[in-house]
N, C-alpha and C positions, 0 to 999 in steps of 0.2 A: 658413695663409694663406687657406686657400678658405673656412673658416667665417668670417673679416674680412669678405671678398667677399661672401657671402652674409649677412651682417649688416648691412655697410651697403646691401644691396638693398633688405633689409626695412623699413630706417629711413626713406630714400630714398622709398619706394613710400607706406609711413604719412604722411609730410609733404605728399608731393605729394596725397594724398586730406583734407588739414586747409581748413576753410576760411580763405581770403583773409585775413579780417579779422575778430579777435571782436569788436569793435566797430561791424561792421556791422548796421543798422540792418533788425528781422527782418520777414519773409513776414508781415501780417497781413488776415484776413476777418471778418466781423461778418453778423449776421441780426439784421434787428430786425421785431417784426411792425406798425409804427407805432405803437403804447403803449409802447414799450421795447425796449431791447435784450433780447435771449433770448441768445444766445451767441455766442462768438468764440473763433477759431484766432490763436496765433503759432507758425512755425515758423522757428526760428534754424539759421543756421548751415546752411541744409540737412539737417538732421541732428535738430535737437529738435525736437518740437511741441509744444504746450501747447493745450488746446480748454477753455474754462468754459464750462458752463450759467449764466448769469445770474440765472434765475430758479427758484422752486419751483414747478412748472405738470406739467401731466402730458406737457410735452414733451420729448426728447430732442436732445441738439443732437449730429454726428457731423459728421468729418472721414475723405475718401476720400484717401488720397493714394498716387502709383507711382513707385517707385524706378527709378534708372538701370539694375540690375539686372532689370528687370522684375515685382517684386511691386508687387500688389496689397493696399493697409491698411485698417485702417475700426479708426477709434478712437470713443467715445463717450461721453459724460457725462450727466448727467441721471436722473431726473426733476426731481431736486432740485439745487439749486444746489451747485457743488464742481466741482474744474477735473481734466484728467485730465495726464497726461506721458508720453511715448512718444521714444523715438530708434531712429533708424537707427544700425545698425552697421557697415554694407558697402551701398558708392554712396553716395547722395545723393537727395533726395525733387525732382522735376524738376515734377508738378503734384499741384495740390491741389484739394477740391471742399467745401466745406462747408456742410452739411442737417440738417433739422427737421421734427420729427413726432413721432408716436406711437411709428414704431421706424425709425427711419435706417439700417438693414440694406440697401442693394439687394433682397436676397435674400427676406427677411420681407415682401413683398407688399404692405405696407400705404400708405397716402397716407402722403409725405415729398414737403418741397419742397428744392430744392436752388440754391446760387447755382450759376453760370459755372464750370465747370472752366477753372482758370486755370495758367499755368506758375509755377512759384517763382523767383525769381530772386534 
């Protein structure tokens, strides 16, 4: 009986972390440098992202985003046009920030411009 018990905890605990609705209509942000779009985020569900570079340019397009859990993400696409995919496994992604440049690393020093860090919802 105590393995039932602790099975349906586990079941219980995985549904209540599902989101709401997959039909819900997903997180998205766009950078355009006014000649065109350069790249765009969608994140579904809390949980998937999708980030395209738009264009072939020697730009980078990156997505910053922190989980309920407290990490820190950085995905990236580019130089060249092609899209990337990322998920969370545990929490849920609460905000997002998404930048362009030569390298969208915080970290790598270089000029990168950035929208609003904004919440997901």
């Amino acid at each position: 009986m105590r393995r039932g018990t602790l099975g349906a905890l586990l079941v219980g605990a995985l549904l209540a972390g599902a989101p709401a609705s997959a039909s819900e209509a997903p997180w998205t942000d766009s950078v355009d440098d006014g000649r065109g779009a350069l790249g765009d985020v969608a994140i579904s569900g809390r949980r998937d992202v999708l980030l395209c570079d738009l264009q072939t340019d020697d730009m980078r397009i990156g997505v910053e985003y922190t989980t309920s859990i407290g990490r820190h993400l950085l995905i990236e696409a580019g130089p060249h046009r092609g899209c990337r995919r990322d998920s969370v496994l545990f929490g849920e992604i609460r905000e997002a920030m998404l930048c362009y440049g030569y390298d969208v690393n915080p970290e790598g020093g270089s000029l990168r411009w950035c929208n609003d860090r904004r919440q997901v919802r």
